[in-house]
C-alpha positions as CSV (number, residue, x, y, z in Angstrom):
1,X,0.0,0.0,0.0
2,X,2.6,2.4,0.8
3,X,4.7,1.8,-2.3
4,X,1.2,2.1,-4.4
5,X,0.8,5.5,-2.7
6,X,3.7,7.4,-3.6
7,X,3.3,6.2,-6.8
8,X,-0.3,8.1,-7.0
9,X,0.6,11.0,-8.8
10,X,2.2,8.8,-11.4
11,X,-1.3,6.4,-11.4
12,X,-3.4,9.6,-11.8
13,X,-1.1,10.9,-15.0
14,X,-2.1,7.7,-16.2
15,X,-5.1,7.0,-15.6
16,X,-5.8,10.3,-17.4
17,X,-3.7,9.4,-20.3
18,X,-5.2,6.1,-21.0
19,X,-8.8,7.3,-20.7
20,X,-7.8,10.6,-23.3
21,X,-6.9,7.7,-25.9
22,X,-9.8,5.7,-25.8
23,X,-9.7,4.2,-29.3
24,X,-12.2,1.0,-29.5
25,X,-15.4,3.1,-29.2
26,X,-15.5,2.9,-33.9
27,X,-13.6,-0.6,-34.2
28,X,-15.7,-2.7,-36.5
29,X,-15.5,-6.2,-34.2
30,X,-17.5,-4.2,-31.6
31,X,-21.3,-3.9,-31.4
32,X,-23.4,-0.6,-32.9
33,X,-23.9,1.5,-30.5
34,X,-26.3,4.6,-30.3
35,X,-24.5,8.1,-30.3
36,X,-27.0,10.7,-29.7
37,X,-26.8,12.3,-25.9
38,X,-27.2,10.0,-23.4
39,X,-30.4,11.0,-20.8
40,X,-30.5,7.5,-18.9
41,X,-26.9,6.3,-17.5
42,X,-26.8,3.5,-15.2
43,X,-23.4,3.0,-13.7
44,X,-23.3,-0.6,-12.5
45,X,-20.6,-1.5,-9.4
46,X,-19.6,-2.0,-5.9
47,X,-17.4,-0.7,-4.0
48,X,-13.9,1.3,-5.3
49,X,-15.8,0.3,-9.2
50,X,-19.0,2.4,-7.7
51,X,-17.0,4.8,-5.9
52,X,-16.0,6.1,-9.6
53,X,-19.3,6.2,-10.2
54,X,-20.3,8.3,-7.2
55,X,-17.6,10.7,-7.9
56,X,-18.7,10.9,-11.7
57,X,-21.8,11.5,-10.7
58,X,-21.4,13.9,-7.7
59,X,-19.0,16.0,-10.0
60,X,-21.3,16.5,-13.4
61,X,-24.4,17.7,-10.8
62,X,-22.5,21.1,-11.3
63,X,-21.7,21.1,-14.6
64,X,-23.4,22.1,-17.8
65,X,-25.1,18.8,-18.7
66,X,-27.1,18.4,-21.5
67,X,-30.6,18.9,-20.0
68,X,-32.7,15.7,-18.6
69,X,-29.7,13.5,-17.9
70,X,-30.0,11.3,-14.8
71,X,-27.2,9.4,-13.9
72,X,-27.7,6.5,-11.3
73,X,-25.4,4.0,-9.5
74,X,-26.7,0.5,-8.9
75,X,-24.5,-1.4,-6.3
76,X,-26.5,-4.4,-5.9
77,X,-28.3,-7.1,-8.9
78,X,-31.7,-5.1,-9.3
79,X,-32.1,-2.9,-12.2
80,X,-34.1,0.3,-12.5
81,X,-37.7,-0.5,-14.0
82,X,-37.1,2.6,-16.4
83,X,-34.1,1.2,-18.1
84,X,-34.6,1.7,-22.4
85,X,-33.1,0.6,-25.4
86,X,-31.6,3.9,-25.4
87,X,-30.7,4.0,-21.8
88,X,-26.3,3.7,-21.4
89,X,-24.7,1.3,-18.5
90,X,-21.6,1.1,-17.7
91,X,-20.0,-2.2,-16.2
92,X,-17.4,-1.5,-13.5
93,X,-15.7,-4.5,-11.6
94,X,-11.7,-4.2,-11.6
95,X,-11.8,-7.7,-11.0
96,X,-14.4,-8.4,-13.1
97,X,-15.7,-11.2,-11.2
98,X,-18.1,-9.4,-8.6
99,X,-21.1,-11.6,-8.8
100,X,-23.7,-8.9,-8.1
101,X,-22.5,-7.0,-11.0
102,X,-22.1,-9.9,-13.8
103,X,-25.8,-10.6,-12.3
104,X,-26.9,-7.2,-12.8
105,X,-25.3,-7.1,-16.3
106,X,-27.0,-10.2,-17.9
107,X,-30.5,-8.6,-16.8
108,X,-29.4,-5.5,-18.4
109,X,-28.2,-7.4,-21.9
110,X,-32.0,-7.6,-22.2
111,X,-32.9,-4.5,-22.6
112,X,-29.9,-2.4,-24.2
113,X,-27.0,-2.6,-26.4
114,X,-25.4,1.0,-25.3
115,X,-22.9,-0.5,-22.4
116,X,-19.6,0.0,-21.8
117,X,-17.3,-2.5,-20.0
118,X,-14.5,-0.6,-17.7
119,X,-12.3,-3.7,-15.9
120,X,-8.8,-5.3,-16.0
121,X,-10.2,-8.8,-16.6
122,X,-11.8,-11.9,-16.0
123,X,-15.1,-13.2,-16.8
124,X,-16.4,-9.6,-17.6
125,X,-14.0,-9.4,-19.9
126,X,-14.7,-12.6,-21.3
127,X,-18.2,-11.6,-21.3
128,X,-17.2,-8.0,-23.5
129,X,-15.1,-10.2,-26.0
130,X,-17.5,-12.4,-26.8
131,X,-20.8,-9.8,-27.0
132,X,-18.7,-7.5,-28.8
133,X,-19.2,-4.4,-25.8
134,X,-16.7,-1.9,-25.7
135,X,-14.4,-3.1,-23.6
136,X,-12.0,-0.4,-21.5
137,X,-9.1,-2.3,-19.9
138,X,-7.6,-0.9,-16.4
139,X,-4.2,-2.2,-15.6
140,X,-3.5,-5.2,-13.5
141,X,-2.0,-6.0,-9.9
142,X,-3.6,-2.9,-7.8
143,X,-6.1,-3.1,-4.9
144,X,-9.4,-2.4,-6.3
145,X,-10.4,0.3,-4.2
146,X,-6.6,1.9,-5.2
147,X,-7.5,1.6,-9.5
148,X,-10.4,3.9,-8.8
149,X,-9.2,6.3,-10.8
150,X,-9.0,4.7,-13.6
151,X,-12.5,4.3,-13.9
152,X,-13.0,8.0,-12.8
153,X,-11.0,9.1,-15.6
154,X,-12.8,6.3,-17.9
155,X,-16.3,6.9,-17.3
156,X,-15.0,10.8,-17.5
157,X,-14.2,10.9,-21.4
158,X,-17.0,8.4,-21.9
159,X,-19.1,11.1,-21.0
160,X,-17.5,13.2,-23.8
161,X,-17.9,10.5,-26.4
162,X,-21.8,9.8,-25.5
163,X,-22.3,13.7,-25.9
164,X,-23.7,14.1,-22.1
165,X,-21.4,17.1,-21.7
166,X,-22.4,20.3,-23.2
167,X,-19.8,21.6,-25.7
168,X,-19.0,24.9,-23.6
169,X,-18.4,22.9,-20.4
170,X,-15.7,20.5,-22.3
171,X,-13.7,23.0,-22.4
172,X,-13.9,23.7,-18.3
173,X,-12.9,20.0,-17.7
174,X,-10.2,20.0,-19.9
175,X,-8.2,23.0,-18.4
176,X,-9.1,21.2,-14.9
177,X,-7.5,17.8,-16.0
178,X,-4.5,20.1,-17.3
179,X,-4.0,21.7,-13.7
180,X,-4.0,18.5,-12.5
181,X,-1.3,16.9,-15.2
182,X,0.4,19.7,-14.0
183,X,0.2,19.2,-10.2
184,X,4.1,18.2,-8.5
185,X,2.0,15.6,-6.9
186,X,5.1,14.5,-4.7
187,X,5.6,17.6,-2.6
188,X,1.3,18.5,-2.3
189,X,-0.6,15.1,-2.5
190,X,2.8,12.7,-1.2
191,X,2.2,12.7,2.8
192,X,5.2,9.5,2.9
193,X,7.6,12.0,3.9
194,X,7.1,12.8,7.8
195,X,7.3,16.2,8.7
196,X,5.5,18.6,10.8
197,X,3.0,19.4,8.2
198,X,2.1,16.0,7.4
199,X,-1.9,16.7,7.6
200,X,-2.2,13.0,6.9
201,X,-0.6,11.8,9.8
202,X,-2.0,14.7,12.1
203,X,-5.3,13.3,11.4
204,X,-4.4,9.5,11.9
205,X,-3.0,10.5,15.6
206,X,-6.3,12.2,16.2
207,X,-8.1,9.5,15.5
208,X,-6.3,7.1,17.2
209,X,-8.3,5.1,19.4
210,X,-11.7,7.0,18.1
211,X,-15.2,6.8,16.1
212,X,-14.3,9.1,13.2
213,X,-17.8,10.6,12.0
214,X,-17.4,12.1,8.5
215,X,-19.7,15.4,8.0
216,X,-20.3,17.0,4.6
217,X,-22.3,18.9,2.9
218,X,-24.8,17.8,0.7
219,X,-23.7,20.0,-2.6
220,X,-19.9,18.8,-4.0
221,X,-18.7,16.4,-1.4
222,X,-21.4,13.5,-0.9
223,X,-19.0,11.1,-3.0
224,X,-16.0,12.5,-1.4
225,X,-17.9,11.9,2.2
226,X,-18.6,8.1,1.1
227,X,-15.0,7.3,0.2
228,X,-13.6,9.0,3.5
229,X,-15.4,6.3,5.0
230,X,-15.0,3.4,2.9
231,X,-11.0,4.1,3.5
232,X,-10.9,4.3,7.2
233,X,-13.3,1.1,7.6
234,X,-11.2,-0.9,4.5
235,X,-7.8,0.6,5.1
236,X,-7.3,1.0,8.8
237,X,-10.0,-2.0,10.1
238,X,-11.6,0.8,12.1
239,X,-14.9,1.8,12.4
240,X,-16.2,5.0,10.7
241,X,-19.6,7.0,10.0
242,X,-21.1,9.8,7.9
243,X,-23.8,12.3,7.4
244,X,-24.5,15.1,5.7
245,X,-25.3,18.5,6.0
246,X,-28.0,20.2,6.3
247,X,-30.0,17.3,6.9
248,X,-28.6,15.9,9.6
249,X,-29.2,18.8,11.4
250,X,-32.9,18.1,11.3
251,X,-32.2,14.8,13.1
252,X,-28.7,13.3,13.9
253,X,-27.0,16.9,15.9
254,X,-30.2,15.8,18.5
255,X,-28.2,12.6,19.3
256,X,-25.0,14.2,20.3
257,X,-26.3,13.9,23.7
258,X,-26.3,10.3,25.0
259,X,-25.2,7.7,26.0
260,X,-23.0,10.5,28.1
261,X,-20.0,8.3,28.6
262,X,-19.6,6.8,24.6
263,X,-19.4,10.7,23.5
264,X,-15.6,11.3,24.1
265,X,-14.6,8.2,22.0
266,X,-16.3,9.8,18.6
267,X,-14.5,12.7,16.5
268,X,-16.3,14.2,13.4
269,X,-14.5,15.9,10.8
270,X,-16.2,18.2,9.0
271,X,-14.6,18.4,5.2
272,X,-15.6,22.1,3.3
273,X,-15.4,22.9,-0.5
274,X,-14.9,26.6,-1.0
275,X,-17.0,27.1,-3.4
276,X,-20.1,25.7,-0.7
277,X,-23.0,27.5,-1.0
278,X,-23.8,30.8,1.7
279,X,-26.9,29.0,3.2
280,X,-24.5,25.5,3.1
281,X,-21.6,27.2,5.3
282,X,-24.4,28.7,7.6
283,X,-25.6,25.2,8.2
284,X,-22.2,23.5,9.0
285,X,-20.9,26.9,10.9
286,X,-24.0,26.4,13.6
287,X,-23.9,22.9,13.8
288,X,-20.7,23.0,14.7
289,X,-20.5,25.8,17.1
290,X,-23.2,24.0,19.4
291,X,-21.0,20.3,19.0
292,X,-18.2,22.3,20.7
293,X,-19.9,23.8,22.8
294,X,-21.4,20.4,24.5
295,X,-17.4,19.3,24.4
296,X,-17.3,17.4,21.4
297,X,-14.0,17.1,19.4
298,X,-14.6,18.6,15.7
299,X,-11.6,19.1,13.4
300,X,-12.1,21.0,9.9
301,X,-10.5,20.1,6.8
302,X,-10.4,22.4,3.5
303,X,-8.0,21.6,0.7
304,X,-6.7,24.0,-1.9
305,X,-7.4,23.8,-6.0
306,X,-8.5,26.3,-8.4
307,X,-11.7,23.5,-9.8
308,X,-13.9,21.4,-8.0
309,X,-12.3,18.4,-9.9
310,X,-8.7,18.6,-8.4
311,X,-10.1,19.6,-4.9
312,X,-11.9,16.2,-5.3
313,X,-8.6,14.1,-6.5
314,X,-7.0,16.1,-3.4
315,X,-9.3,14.9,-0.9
316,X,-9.2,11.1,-2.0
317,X,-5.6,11.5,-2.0
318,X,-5.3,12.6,1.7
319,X,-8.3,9.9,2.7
320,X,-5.7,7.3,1.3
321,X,-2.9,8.6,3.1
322,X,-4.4,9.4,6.1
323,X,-6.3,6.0,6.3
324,X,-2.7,4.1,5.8
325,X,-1.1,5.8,8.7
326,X,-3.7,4.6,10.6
327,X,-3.9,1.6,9.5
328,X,-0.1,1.4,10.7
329,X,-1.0,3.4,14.3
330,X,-3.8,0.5,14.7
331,X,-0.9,-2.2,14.0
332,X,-3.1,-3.2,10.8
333,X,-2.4,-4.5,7.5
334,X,-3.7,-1.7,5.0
335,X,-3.6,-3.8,2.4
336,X,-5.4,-7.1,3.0
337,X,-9.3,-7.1,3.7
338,X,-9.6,-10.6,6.1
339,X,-13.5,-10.3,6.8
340,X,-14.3,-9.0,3.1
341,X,-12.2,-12.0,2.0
342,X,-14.3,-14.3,4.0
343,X,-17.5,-13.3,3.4
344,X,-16.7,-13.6,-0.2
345,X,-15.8,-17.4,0.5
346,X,-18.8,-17.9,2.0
347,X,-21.6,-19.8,-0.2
């Protein structure tokens, strides 16, 4: 894990440059498939392969989409009832060998020919091959929750080819994927050198020993929220919550109260994008103002960038980090996943 992690920036450069060449969507061996904009996108997957998904999705919200397009993620084997002929799906397993997702796939085959395959093998891409789907190949031998970005950047140009961008707004993306070509990722997203402004490991010794409870708000950082967690509870074995705002305070800031002696163990971290909305910060600014008040432990976190895109890429980057070096504070393995392992094994 930590030798995968100072290689991020170098993953990210090319996981960007292997979605920008995307060259199969016209070859003749694979299936017709329709190219007017896209309305209905289904992104199939579970976990790190739907984690792309949530991102993708979280990320166009506040863009310049063509009008009427809803994208959904389905981690699971049911299928939306409103799925068309001309509805797209997009396969994501990096293994491609999740069962819900082959499941959910051969229901789909039924209804549409517009899907796209995103994996680094096995019997989805067997499945691909033989159907003739456009198949998009990730490279092999990483973590799946750590080849996430390939799929980000995948299902990214996808969008592009499919026509789901508006043409003004391709522009926007592309000068925000240059800043982050151009991002010296080893001295502002490498936290592997310890110094006194490692923010990664700051936040590990913090919550050392604690219930991390991730806050967000509800506008540009639900996806980021979601993979906060999924680090901390795959990463570092430790337990790990979230909400968002402002609806939690209409129900969960009333539980800050009891049980009384369970309170001290939690911490929340409240993560803020700058470009939050007024009514947004008000929310999270009086929320937080009472937690401290009744002694609770909140820490803020706000990361630099001049787009929404590379503050996003910034946050994973610290979740990763910061979920490592707890991993090694909890005397964990950060790499191996024993009771997802298990479960898996289990028929």
């Amino acid at each position: 894990m930590y030798e995968l992690l100072t290689y991020y920036g170098k993953l990210i450069k090319d996981a960007i440059k292997k979605s920008a060449s995307i060259k199969n969507f016209n070859h003749k061996k694979i299936r017709n498939i329709k190219r007017s904009p896209a309305k209905n996108i289904l992104i199939l997957g579970i976990g790190g392969s739907a984690m792309a998904g949530d991102l993708i999705k979280n990320y166009l919200k506040y863009l310049d989409c063509n009008k009427g397009t809803e994208i959904n993620v389905i981690r699971g084997t049911e299928i939306p009832k409103n799925i068309k002929k001309e509805s797209f799906v997009f396969c994501c397993s990096y293994s491609g060998n999740t069962a819900e997702t082959l499941e959910a796939l051969e229901k789909i085959k039924k209804f549409t020919n517009n899907i796209v395959v995103i994996t680094s093998g096995g019997k989805l891409e067997e499945i691909a091959e033989k159907e003739r789907l456009i198949l998009l190949k990730i490279p092999t031998g990483m973590m799946p929750r750590c080849a996430m970005f390939y799929s980000f950047f995948y299902l990214l140009n996808s969008m592009f080819r499919f026509n789901v961008i508006e043409k003004n707004e391709k522009n926007n993306i592309k000068a925000a994927i240059n800043e982050i070509k151009n991002i010296k990722f080893g001295k502002s997203l490498d936290y592997s050198v310890i110094d006194n402004n490692n923010i990664a490991i700051a936040l590990a010794r913090l919550c050392q020993n604690k219930i991390p409870i991730i806050y967000t708000g509800n506008e540009r950082l639900e996806a980021v929220n979601l993979r906060w967690k999924s680090q901390i509870q795959e990463n570092a074995n430790q337990l790990c919550f979230g909400n968002y705002f402002p609806e939690l305070n209409h129900n969960e800031i009333n539980g800050w109260m009891f049980p009384k002696d369970l309170l001290e163990k939690f911490l929340i971290i409240t993560i803020k994008d700058f470009d939050d909305s007024n009514e947004l910060n008000f929310a999270i600014s009086k929320s937080l103002n009472l937690l401290r008040q009744s002694g609770i432990e909140v820490i803020e976190v706000v990361v630099a960038g001049k787009t929404l895109l590379e503050r996003i890429i910034r946050l994973v980057c610290l979740a990763d980090w910061f979920s490592f070096y707890l991993a090694i504070m909890n005397n964990a393995d950060p790499t191996s996943i024993p009771l997802v392992m298990k479960l898996k094994e289990i028929k």
